[in-house]
PyMOL CGO cylinders between C-alpha atoms (Angstrom):
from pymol import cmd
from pymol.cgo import CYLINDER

trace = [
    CYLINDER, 9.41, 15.13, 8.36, 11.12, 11.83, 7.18, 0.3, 1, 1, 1, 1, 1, 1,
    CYLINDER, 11.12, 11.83, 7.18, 9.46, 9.80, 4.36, 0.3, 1, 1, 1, 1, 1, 1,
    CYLINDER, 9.46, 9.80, 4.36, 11.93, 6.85, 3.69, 0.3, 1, 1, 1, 1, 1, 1,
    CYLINDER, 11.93, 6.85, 3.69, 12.23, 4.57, 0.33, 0.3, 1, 1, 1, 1, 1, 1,
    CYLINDER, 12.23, 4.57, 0.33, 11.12, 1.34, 0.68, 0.3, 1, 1, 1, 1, 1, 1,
    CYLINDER, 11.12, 1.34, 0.68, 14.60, -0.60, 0.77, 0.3, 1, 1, 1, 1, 1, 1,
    CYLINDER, 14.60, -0.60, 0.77, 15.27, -1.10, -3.15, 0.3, 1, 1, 1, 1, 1, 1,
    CYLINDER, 15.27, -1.10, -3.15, 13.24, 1.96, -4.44, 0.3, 1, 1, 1, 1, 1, 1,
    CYLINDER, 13.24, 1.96, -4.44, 16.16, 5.16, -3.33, 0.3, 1, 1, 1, 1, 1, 1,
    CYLINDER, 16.16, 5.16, -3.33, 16.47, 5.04, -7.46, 0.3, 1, 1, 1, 1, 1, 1,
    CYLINDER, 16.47, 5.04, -7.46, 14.37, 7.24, -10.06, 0.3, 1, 1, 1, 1, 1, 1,
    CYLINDER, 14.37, 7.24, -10.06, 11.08, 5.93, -11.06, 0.3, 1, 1, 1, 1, 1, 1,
    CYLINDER, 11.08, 5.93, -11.06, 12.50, 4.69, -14.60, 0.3, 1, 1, 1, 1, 1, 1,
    CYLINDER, 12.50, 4.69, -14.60, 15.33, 2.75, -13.42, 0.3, 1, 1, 1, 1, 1, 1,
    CYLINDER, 15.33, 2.75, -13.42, 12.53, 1.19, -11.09, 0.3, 1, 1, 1, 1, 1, 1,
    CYLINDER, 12.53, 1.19, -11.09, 10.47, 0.82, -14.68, 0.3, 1, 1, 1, 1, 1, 1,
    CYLINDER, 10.47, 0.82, -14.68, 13.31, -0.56, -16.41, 0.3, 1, 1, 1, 1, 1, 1,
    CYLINDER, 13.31, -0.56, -16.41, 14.39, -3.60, -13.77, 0.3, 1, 1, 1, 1, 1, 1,
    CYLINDER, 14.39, -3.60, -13.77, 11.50, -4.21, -11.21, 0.3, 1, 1, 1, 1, 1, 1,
    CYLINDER, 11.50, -4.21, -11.21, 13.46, -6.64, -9.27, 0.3, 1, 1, 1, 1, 1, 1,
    CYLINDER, 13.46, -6.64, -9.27, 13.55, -4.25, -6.24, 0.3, 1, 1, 1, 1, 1, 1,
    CYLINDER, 13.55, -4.25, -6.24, 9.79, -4.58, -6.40, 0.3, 1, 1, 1, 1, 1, 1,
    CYLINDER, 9.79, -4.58, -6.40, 9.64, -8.23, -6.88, 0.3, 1, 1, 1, 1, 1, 1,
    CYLINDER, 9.64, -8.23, -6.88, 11.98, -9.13, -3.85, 0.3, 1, 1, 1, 1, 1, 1,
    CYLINDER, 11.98, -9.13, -3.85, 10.39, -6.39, -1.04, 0.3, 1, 1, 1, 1, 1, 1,
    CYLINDER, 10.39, -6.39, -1.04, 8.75, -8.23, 1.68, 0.3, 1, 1, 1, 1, 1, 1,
    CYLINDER, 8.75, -8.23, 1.68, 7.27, -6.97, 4.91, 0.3, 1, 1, 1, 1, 1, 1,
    CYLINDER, 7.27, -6.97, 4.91, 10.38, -7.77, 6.90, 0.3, 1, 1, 1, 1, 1, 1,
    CYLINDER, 10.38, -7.77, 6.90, 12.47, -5.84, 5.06, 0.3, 1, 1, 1, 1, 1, 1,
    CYLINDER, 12.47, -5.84, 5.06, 10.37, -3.04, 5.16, 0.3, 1, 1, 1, 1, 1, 1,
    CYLINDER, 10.37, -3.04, 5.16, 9.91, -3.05, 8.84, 0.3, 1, 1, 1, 1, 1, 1,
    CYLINDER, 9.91, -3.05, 8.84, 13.59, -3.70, 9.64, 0.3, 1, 1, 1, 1, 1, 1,
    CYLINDER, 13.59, -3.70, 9.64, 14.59, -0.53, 7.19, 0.3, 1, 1, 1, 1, 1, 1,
    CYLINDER, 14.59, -0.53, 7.19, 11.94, 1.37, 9.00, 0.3, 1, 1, 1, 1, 1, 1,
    CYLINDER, 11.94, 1.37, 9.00, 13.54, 0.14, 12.60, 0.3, 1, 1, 1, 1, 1, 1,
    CYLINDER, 13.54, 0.14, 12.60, 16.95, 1.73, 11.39, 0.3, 1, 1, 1, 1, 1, 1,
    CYLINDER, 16.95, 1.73, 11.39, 15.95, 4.80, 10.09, 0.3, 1, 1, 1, 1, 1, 1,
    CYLINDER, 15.95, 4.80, 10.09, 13.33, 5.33, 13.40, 0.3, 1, 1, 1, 1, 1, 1,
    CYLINDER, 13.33, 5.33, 13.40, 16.14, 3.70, 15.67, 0.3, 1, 1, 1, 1, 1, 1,
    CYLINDER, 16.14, 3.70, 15.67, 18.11, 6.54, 15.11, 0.3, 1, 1, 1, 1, 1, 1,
    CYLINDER, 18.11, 6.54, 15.11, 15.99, 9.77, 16.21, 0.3, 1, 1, 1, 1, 1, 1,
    CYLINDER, 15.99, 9.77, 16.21, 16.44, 10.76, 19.75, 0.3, 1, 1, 1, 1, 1, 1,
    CYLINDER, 16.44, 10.76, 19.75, 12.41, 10.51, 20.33, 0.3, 1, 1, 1, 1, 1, 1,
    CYLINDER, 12.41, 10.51, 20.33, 9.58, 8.12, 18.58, 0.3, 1, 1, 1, 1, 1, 1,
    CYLINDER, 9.58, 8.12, 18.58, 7.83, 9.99, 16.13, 0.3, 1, 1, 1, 1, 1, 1,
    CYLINDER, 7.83, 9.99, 16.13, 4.61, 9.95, 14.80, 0.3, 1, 1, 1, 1, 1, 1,
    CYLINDER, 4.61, 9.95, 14.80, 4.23, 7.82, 12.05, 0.3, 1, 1, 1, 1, 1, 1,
    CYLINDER, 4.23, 7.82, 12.05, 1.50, 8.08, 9.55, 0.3, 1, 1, 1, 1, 1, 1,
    CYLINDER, 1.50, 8.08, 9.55, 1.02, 5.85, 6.11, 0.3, 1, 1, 1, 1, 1, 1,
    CYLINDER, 1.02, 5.85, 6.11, -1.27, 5.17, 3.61, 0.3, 1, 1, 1, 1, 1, 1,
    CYLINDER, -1.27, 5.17, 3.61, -1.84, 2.24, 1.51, 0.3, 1, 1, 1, 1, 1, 1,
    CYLINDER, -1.84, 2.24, 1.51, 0.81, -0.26, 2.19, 0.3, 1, 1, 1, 1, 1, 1,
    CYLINDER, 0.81, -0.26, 2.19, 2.30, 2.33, 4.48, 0.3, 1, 1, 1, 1, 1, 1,
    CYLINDER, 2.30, 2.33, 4.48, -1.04, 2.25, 6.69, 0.3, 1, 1, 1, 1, 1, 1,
    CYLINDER, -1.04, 2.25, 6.69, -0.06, -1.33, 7.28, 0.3, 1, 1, 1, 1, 1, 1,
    CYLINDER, -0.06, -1.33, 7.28, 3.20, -0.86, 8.53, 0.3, 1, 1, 1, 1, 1, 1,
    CYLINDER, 3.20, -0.86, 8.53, 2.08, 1.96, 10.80, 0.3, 1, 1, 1, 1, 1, 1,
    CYLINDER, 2.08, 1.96, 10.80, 0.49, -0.35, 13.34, 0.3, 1, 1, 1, 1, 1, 1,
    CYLINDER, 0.49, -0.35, 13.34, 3.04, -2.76, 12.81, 0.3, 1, 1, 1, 1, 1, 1,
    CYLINDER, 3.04, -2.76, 12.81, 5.96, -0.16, 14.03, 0.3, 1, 1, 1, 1, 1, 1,
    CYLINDER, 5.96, -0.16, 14.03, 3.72, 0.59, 16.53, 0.3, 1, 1, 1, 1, 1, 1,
    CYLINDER, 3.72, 0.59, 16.53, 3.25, -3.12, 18.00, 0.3, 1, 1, 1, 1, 1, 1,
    CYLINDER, 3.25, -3.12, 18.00, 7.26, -2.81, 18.14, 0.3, 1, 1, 1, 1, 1, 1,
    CYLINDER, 7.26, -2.81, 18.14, 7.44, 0.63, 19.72, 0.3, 1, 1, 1, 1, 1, 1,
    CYLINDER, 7.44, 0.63, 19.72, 8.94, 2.51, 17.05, 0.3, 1, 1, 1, 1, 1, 1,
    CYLINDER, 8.94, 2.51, 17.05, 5.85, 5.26, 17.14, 0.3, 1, 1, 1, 1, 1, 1,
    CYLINDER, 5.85, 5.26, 17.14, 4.41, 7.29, 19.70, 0.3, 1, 1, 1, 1, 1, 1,
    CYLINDER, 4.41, 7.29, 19.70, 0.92, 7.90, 17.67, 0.3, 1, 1, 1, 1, 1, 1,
    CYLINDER, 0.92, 7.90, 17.67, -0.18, 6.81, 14.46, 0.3, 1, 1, 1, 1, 1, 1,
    CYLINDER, -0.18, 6.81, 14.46, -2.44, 7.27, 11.53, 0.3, 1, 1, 1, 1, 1, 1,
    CYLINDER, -2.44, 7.27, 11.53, -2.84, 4.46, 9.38, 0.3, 1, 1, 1, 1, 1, 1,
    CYLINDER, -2.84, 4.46, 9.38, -5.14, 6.00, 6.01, 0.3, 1, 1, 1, 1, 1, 1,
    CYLINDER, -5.14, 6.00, 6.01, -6.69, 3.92, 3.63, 0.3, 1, 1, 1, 1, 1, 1,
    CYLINDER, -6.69, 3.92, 3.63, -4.32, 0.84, 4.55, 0.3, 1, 1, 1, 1, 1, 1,
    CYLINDER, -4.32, 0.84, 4.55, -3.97, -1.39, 1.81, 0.3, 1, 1, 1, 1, 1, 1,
    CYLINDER, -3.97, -1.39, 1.81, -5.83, -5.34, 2.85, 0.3, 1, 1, 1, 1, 1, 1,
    CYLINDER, -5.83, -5.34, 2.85, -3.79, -7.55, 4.32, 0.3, 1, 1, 1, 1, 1, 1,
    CYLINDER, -3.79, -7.55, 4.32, -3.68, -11.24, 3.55, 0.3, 1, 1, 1, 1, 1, 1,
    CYLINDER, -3.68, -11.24, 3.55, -7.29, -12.86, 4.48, 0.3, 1, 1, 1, 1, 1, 1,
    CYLINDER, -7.29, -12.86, 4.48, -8.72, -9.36, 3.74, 0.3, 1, 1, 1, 1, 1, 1,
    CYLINDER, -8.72, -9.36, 3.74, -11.22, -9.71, 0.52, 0.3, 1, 1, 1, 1, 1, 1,
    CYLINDER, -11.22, -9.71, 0.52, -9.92, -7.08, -1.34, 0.3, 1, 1, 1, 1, 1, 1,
    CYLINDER, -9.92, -7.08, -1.34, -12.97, -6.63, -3.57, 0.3, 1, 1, 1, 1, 1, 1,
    CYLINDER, -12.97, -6.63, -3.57, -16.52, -7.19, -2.41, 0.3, 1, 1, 1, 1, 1, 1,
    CYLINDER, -16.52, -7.19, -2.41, -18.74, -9.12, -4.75, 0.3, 1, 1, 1, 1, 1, 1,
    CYLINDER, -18.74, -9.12, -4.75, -20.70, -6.13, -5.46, 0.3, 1, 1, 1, 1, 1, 1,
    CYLINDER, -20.70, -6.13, -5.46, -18.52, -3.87, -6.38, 0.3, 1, 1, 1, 1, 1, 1,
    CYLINDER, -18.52, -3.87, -6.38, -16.86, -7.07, -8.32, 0.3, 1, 1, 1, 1, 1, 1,
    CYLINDER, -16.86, -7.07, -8.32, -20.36, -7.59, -9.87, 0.3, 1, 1, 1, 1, 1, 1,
    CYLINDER, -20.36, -7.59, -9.87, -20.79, -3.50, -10.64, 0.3, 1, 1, 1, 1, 1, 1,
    CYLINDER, -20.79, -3.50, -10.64, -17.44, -3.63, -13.05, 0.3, 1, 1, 1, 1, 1, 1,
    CYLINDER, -17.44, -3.63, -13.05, -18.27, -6.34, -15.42, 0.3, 1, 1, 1, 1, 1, 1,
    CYLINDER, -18.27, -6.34, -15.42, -19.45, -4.09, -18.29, 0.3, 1, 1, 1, 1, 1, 1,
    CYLINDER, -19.45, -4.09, -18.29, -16.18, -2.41, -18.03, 0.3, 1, 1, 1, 1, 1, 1,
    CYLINDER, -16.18, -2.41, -18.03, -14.70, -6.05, -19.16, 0.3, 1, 1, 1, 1, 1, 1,
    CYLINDER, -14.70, -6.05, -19.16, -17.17, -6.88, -21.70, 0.3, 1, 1, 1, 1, 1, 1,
    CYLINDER, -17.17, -6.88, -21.70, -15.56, -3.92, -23.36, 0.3, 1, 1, 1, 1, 1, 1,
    CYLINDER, -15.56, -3.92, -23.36, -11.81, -4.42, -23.30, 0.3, 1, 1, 1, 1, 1, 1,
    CYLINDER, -11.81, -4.42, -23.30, -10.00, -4.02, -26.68, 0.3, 1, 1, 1, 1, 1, 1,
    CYLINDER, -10.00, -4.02, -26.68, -12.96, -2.51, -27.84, 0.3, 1, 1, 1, 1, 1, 1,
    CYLINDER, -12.96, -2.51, -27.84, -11.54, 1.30, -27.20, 0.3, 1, 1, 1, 1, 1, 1,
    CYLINDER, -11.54, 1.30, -27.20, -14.79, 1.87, -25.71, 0.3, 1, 1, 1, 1, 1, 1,
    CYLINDER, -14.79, 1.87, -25.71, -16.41, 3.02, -22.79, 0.3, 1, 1, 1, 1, 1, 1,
    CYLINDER, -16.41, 3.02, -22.79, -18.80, 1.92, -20.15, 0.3, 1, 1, 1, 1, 1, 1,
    CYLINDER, -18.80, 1.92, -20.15, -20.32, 3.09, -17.29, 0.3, 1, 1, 1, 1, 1, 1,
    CYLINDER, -20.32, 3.09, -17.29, -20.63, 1.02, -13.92, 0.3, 1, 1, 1, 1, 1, 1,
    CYLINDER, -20.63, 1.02, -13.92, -24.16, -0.19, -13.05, 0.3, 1, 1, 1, 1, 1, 1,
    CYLINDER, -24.16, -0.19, -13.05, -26.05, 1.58, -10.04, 0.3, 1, 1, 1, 1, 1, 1,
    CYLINDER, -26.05, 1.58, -10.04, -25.72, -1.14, -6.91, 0.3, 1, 1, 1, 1, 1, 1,
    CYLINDER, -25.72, -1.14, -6.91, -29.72, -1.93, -6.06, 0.3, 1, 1, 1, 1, 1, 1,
    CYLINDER, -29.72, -1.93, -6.06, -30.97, -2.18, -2.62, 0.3, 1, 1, 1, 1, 1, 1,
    CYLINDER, -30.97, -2.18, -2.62, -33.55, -4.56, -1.96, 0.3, 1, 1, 1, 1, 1, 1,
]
cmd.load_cgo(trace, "trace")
């Protein structure tokens, strides 16, 4: 099983903490052209499988060919997608009438008509 760094992120976690630039300059390009290499270089396509931002780049290595199956879990939106829905938005606001506070809230019940 291979699980490549995003191109930027081979350090530890801290150094990431401590200068973010890798973070700030990834793009999807990048991404899929470091996953190209490191696939490239196998002798068969594997499977591929990501989650999150990962389950975005599954499909996309598989529109290329890089794959031979793959599971895409909980992909992260993509641009267009809205990432919130109003009522899940809507459930969250007494979380925010309580920041600073040191306080806690709980999220209202959604109501069905």
């Amino acid at each position: 099983m291979l699980t490549p760094a995003y191109p930027g992120f081979e350090v530890e976690v801290e150094a990431l903490n401590a200068d973010p630039t890798p973070i700030e300059n990834l793009s999807v390009p990048a991404v899929i052209d470091h996953l190209a290499d490191v696939i490239g270089g196998l002798e068969r396509p594997p499977i591929l499988m990501g989650h999150s931002a990962g389950g975005v780049f599954t499909p996309l290595m598989l529109d290329r060919g890089y794959g031979a199956v793959g599971v895409a879990i909980n992909s992260a939106p993509t641009e267009g997608v809205p990432v919130v829905p109003l009522s899940q938005l809507k459930s969250f606001f007494p979380v925010l009438r309580t920041v600073g506070r040191k306080k806690a809230a709980g999220f209202l019940q959604s109501q069905t008509p």
